[in-house]
C-alpha positions in Angstrom: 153.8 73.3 136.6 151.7 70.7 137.7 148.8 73.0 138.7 149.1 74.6 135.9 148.5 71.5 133.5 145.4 70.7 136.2 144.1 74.4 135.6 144.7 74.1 131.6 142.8 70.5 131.7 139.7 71.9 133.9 139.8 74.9 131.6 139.9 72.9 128.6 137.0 70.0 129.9 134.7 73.4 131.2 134.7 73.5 127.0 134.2 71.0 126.0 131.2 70.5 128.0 130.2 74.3 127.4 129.5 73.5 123.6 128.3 69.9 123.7 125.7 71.7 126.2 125.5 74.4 123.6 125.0 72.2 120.5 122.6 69.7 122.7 120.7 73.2 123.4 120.7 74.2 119.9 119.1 70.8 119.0 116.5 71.3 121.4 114.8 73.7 120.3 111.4 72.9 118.4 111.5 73.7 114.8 108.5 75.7 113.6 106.3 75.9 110.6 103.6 77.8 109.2 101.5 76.9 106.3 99.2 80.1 105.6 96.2 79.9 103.2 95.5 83.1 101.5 92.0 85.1 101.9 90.3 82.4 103.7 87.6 82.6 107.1 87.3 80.3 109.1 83.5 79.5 108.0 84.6 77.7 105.7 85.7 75.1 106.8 84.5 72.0 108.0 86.1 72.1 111.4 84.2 75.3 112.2 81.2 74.2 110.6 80.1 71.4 110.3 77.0 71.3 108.6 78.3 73.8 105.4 82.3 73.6 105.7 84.6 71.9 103.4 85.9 68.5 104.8 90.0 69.5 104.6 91.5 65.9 105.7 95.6 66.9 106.1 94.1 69.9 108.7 91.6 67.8 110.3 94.4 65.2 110.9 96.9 68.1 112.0 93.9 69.0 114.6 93.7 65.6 115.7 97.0 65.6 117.0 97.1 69.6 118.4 94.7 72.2 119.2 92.1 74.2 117.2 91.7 77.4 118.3 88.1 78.4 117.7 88.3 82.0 118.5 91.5 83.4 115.9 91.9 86.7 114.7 93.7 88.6 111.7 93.6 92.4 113.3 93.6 93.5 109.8 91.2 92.3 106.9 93.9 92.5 104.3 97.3 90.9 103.1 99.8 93.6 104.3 98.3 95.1 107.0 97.6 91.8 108.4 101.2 90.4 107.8 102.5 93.7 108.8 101.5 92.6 112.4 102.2 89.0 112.1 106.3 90.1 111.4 106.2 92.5 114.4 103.9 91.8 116.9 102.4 95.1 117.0 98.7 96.8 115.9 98.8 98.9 112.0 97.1 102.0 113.3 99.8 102.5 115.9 102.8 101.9 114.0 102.1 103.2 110.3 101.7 100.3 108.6 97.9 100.4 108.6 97.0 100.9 104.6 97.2 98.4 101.7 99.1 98.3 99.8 101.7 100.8 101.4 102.6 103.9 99.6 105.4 104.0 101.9 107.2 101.9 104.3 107.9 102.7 107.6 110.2 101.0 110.3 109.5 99.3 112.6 108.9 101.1 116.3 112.2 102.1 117.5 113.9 98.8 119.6 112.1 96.7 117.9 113.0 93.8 115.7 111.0 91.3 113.6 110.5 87.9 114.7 112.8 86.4 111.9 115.7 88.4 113.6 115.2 87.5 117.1 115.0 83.7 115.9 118.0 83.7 114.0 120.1 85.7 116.7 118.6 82.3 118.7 120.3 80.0 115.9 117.5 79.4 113.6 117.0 79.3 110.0 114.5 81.4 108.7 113.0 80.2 105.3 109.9 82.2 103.7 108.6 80.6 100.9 107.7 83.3 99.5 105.2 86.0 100.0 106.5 88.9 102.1 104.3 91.7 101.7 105.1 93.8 104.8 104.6 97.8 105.3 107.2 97.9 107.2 111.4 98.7 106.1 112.6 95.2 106.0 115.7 93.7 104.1 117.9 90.9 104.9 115.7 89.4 108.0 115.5 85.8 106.2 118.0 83.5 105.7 116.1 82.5 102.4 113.0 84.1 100.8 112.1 82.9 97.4 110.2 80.8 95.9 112.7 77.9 96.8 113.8 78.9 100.1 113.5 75.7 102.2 114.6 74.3 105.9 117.1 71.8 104.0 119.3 74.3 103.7 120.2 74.7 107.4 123.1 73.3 108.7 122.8 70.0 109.8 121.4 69.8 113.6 120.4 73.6 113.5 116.3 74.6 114.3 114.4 76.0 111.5 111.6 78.1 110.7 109.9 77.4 107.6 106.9 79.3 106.3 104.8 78.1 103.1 102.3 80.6 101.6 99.8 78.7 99.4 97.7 80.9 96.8 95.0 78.5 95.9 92.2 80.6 97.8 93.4 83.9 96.6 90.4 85.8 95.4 92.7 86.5 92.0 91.3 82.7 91.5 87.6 84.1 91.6 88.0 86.1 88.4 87.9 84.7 85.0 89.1 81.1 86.0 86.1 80.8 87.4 84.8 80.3 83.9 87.0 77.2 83.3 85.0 75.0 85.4 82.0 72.7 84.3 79.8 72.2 87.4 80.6 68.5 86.5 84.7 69.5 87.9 83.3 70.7 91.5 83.0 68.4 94.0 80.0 70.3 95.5 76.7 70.8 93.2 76.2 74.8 93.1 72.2 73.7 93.3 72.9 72.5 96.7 74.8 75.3 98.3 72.8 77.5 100.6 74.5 80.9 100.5 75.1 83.9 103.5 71.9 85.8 103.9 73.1 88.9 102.9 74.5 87.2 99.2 71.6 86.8 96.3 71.0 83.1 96.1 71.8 83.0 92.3 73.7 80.6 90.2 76.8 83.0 89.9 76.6 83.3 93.7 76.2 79.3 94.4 79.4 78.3 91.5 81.4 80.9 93.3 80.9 78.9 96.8 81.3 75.8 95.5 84.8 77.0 93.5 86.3 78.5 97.0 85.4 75.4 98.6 87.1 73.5 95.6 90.2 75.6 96.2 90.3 74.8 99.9 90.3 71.1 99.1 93.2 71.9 96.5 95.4 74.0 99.5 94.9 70.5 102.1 96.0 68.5 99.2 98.8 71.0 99.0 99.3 70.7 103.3 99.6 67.0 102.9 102.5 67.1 100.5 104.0 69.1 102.6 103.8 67.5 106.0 105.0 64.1 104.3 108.1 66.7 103.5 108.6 66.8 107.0 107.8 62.8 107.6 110.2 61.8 105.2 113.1 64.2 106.0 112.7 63.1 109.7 111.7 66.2 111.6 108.2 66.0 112.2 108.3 64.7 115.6 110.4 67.9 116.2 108.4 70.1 114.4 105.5 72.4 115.9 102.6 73.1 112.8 100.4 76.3 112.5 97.8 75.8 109.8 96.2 79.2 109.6 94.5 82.0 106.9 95.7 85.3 106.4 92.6 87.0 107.2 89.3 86.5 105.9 87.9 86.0 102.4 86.8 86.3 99.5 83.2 86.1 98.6 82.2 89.7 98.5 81.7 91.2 101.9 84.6 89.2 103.5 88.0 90.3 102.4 89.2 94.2 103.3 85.7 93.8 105.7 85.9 94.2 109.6 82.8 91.5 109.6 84.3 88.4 111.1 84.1 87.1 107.2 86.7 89.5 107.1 88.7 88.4 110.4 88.0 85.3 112.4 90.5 82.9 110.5 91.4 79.5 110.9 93.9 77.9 113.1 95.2 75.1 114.3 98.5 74.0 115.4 99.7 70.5 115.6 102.0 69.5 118.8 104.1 66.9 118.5 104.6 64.6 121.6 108.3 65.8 122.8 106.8 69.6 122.6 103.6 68.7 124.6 104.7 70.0 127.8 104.7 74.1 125.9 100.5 74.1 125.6 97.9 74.9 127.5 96.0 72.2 126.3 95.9 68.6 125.4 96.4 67.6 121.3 93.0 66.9 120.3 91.5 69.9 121.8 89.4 72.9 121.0 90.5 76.2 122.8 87.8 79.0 123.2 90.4 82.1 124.4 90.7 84.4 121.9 94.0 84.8 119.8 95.2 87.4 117.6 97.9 88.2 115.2 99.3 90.3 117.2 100.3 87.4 119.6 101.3 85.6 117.0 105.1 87.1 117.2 104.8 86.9 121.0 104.2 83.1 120.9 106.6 82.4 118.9 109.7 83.8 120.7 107.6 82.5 123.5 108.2 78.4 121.7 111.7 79.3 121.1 112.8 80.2 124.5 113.1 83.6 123.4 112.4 87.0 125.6 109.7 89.0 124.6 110.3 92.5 123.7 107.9 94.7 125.4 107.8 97.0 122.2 105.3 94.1 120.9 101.4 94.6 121.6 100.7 90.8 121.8 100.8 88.4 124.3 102.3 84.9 124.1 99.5 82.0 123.5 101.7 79.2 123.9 104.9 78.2 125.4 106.4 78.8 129.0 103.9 79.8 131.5 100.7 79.9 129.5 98.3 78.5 131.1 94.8 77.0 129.6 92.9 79.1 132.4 94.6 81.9 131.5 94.5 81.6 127.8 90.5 80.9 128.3 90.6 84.2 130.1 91.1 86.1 126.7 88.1 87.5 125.5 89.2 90.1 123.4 90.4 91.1 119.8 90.6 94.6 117.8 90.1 94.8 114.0 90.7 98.0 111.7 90.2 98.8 108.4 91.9 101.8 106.3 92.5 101.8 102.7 92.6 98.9 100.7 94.2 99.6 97.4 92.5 102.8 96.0 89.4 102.4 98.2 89.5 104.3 101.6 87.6 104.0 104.8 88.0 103.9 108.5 86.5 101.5 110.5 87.6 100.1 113.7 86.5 97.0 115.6 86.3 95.1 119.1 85.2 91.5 119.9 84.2 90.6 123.5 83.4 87.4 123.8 80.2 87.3 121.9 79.7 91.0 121.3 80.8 92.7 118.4 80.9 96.0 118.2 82.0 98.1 115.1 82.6 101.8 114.8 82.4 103.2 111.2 83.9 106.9 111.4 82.9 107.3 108.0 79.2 105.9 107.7 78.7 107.6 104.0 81.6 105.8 102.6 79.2 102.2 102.0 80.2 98.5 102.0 80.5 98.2 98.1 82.3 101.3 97.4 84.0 100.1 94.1 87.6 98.9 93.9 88.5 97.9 90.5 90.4 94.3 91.9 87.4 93.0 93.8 84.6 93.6 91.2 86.6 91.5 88.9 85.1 89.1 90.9 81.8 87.9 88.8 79.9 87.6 91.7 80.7 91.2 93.0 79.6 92.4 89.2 76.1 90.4 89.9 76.1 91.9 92.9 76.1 95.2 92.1 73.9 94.7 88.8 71.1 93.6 90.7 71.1 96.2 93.0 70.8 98.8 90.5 68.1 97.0 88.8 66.0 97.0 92.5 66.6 93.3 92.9 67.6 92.7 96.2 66.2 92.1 99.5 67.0 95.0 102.3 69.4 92.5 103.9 71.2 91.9 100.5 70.5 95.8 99.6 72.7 96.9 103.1 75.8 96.7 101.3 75.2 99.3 99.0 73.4 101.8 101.6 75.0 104.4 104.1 76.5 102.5 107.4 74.9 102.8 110.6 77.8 105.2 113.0 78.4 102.6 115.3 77.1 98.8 115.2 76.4 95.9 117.6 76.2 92.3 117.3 75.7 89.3 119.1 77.6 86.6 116.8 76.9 83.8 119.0 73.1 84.1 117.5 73.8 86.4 114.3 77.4 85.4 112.8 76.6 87.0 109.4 76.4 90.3 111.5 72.6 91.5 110.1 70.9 92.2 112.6 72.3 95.5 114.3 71.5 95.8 118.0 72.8 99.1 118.6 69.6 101.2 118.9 68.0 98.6 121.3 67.1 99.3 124.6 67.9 96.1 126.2 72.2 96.6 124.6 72.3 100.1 125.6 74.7 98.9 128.5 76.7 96.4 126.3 76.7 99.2 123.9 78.6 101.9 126.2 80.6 99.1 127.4 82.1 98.2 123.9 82.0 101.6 122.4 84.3 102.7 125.3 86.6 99.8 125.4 87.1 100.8 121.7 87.9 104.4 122.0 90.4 104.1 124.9 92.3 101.3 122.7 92.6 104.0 119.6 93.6 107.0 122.1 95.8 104.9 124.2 97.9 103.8 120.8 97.4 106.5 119.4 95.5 105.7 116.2 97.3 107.7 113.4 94.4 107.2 110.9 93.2 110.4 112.6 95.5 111.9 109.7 95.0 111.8 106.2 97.4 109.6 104.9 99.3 112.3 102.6 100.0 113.8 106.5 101.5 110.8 107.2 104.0 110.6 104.8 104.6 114.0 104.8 104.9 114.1 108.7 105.5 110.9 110.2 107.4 108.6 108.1 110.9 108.3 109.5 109.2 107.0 113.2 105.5 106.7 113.1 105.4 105.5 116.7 107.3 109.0 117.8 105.1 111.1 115.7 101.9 109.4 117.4 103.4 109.8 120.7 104.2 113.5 120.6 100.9 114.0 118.6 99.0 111.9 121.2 97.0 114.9 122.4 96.2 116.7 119.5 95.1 113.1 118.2 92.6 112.8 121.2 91.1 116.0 120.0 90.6 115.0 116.6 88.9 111.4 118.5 87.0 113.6 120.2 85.4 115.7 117.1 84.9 112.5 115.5 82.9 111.0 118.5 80.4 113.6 117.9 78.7 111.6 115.5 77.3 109.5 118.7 75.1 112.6 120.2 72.2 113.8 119.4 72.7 116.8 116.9 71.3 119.2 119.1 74.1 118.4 121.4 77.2 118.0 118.9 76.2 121.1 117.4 78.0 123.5 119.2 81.2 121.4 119.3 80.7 121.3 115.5 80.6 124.7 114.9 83.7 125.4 116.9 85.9 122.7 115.1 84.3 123.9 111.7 86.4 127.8 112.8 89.5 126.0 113.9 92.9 127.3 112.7 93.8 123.5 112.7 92.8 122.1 109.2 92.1 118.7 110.3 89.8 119.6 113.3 88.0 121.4 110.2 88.4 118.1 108.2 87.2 116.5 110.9 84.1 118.7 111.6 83.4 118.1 107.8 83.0 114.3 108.2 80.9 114.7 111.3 78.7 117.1 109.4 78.2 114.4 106.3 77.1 111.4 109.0 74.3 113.7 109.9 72.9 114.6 106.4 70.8 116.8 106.9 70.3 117.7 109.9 73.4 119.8 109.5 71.8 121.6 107.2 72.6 125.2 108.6 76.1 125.1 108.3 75.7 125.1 104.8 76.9 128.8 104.5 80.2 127.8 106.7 80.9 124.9 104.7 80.5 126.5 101.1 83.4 129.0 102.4 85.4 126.2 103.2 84.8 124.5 99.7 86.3 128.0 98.1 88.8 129.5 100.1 89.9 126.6 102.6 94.2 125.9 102.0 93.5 122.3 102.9 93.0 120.6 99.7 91.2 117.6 101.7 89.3 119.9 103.6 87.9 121.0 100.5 86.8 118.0 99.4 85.2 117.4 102.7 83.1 120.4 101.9 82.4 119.4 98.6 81.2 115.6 99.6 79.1 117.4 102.3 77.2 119.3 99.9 76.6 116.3 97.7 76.1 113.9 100.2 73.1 116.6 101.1 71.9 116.9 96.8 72.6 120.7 97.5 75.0 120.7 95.1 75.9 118.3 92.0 79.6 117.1 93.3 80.7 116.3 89.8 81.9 119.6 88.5 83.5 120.7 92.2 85.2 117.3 92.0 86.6 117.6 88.3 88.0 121.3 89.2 89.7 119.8 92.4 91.3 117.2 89.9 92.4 119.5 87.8 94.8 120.7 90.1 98.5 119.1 90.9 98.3 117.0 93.9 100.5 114.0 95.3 99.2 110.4 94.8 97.6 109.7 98.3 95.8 113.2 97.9 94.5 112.5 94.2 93.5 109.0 95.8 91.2 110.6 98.4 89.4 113.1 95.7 89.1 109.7 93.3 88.0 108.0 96.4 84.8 110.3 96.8 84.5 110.3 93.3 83.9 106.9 93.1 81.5 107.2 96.3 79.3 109.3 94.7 79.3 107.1 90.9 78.8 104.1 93.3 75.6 105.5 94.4 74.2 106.9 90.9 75.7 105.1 87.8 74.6 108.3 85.9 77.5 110.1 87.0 80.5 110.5 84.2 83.4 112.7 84.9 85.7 114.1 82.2 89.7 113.8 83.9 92.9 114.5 83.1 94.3 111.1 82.9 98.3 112.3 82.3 97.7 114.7 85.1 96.6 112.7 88.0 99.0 109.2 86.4 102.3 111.8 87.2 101.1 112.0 90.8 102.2 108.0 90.9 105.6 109.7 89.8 106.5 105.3 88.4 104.9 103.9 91.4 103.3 100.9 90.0 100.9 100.4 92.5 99.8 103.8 92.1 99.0 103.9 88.6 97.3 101.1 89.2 95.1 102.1 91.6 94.6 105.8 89.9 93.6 103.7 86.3 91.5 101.6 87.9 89.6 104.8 89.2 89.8 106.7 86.0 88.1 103.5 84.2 85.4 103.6 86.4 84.5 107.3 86.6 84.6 107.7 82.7 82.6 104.7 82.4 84.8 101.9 81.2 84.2 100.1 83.9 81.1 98.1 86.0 
């Protein structure tokens, strides 16, 4: 009986000591913030540079005590494909979750979690206060996300998560409130502002510079508020602190942009002393490796003590075993573009160390392609005005002109990205380097933007990541067709003509393309590519014909493009048509196109979004619009 008691008292004290362990390692756990400024680049702020930046005092004394990462990267220029990434640690083009805003969500890749649900399974509280905006199939992953949701609703001792979203540097702010200042309210004369080189240096331009850098000292008044929160309730010194922007923004030419207007971001995270020993560097410091959101996920579990699934893309930044040599070592960061409400394109990017390259697989489709939410933007209105009336310098004029096929810049000497080095001699070798880094990334994923959209949902929506996979060959094909936009025509010409006979409708979709990058100097498949205009059963290959022919002047688009409308398509497919529509009244204002406006609204079939996106387009072609 005796040992029995003994047994039932070491059994009872092995308890005991299991949960006061368990509770001390509960309590040990750093709590983690973010504080995320909308549509923001790193330019401009005073901490990246120093000479034009706004001075944001509650970051600069965050930095003071942490690390500012010089080199930080949205993958995506835009709200949900950028947070799309930061929930799951994985790239867009890969998983489905690539276009803004979705017209579908997708889940996440099979095994996979989001980081919410990994940190709560580790005993955190997850607060979101409040934007979500994800592509992705997502319900119940926060313990709290609304506008009140807040880390002093955790049980008492337990680690949190809390993320604030603040709005102040939105570009919504750029529209008509820009109005409501007098120069006299902005604490930076307009007259003294020297603007990018490839923005008109006019009054509109300058207010609209000195408002977003008013609206950056609003946020930091915002950040200080909220880390005196923290002070007050005690849990600061516990507490790890990401200050970063969602992706770039939101002067024109930033925003929805694969420039690094439209990527590098800020970011700095404070470190409090207990937590020192988890970075690579010393608090104070700059850090030159290169970060993306794709690690941001990674890093995170990495803080927490949590493992990191090996369905994730990114790699851990911070935490156990990250060193500052090996963080240093990272040199690299991808950036995509796909469609951005109702404007499409397809752009890809890589960064290596100071060489940017950037691959536009749609050259025709140009920067300023309208989208009715950014020219509500004044300055984007200006913008456009001026160029129509011939008033712009060739720099300022590149916006509205056909994009080279591939670009190269050295941002170290030309950050604004102007001066392309692509065709020079001297970066032909930096130029094969980059341009194959770039393609093996998209094969290896596999990039699914290689379909139309409409395929997409049709195809791939119940496992994107599957779909890719057991497409991954055919996709390499279509990679392949579009590559021949980087030979000489005389030697993509063959290659053209065979995909241009292809049973498969998106080699022939994807000959199209190729065909309207040369112009004209694939003039001789005209005959092939009128056939393909009448008879093709691809609706989109159609309208590849037909933006061929008037991308060449051999035909006027308008009346080809009203027939095609006239016909009962889906949403994403009516989108496409309305996007070259638009292409084509972007380039000659002269344009007007009589549409069916009942017809093409049913495609949304209620999606507000949708409706949206197809009014926006109607306005514009029928001339109610810029």
């Amino acid at each position: 009986m005796k040992e029995q008691n003994n047994i039932k008292t070491s059994l009872l004290l092995f308890l005991v000591i299991f949960w006061v362990m368990y509770g001390f390692a509960q309590q040990e756990k750093p709590n983690i913030v973010w504080i995320t400024t909308e549509d923001n680049s790193a330019i401009w702020l005073k901490l990246y540079d120093p000479e034009n930046g706004v001075s944001m005092p509650n970051v600069e004394a965050l930095a003071a005590e942490g690390i500012v990462f010089n080199n930080a990267f949205s993958n995506g220029a835009v709200c949900s494909v950028a947070r799309s990434t930061l929930i799951s640690g994985t790239y867009a083009p890969r998983t489905g979750s690539q276009f803004h805003r979705n017209a579908f969500e997708v889940p996440l890749p099979e095994g996979l979690k989001s980081y919410p649900e990994y940190l709560k399974e580790a005993g955190y509280y997850m607060a979101n206060c409040a934007k979500e905006d994800y592509n992705f199939e997502l319900d119940g992953i926060w313990d709290d996300s609304s506008k009140q949701a807040s880390y002093r609703n955790r049980k008492e001792g337990q680690p949190f998560m809390q993320v604030w979203s603040l709005h102040d540097t939105h570009e919504g702010s750029m529209h008509k409130r820009l109005d409501d200042y007098a120069i006299t309210d902005l604490h930076r004369n307009p007259k003294e502002i020297t603007v990018f080189p490839y923005h008109p240096n006019t009054p509109t331009f300058r207010k609209s510079y000195a408002y977003y850098y008013e609206k950056h000292r609003h946020d930091d008044t915002r950040i200080g508020e909220l880390v005196a929160q923290l002070k007050e309730d005690q849990v600061l010194d516990n507490t790890i602190i990401f200050y970063y922007g969602d992706h770039g923004g939101v002067l024109p030419r930033s925003k929805g942009y694969i420039y690094e207007s439209g990527l590098q971001v800020p970011l700095v995270v404070y470190i409090p002393e207990k937590w020192q020993h988890l970075f690579p560097a010393k608090a104070g410091s700059r850090v030159d490796g290169f970060v993306s959101f794709v690690d941001f996920a990674p890093t995170l579990l990495n803080l927490a003590g949590v493992a990191i699934p090996k369905q994730m893309d990114g790699k851990a930044f911070m935490g156990k075993d990250v060193s500052l040599q090996e963080l240093n070592r990272q040199q690299l960061t991808i950036g995509h573009a796909d469609r951005f409400d109702e404007k499409y394109d397809l752009v890809r990017s890589i960064r290596i160390g100071n060489y940017k390259y950037i691959r536009n697989y749609q050259p025709f489709n140009v920067d300023a392609l309208y989208n009715a939410y950014r020219y509500k933007q004044k300055a984007y209105q200006e913008w456009l005005a001026l160029y129509r009336k011939g008033a712009l310098t060739a720099t300022q004029a590149a916006f509205f002109k056909a994009r080279p096929v591939e670009q190269l810049f050295n941002v170290s000497t030309d950050p604004h990205e102007i001066k392309n080095l692509a065709n020079s001699p001297q970066f032909a070798e930096k130029l094969q380097e980059l341009r194959k880094a770039l393609n093996d990334k998209v094969k290896a994923w596999p990039d699914l933007s290689f379909y139309p959209e409409s395929y997409l949902r049709q195809h791939a929506i119940n496992n994107p990541v599957d779909f890719g996979q057991k497409h991954k060959k055919e996709i390499g094909e279509l990679i392949a067709i579009a590559n021949l936009e980087l030979l000489p025509f005389t030697e993509a010409k063959a290659e053209i003509a065979k995909a241009l006979k292809s049973d498969n409708p998106w080699k022939r979709y994807w000959a199209l393309i190729v065909c309207s990058a040369f112009e004209e100097e694939a003039i001789a498949f005209t005959p092939i590519i009128r056939n393909l205009k009448e008879n093709d059963d691809e609706v989109l290959v159609r309208l590849r014909a037909i933006e061929y022919l008037g991308l060449t002047a051999q035909e006027n688009p308008v009346t080809a493009l009203e027939k095609l409308l006239r016909e009962k398509h889906g949403l994403l497919d009516n989108l496409m048509i309305l996007n070259t529509a638009s292409l084509f009244k972007t380039l000659d204002n002269q344009l007007t196109f009589k549409l069916n406006k009942e017809l093409l609204l049913s495609s949304a079939e209620g999606d507000k979004n949708g409706e949206y996106w197809i009014n926006g387009r109607i306005q514009f072609l029928m001339g109610d619009a810029n």
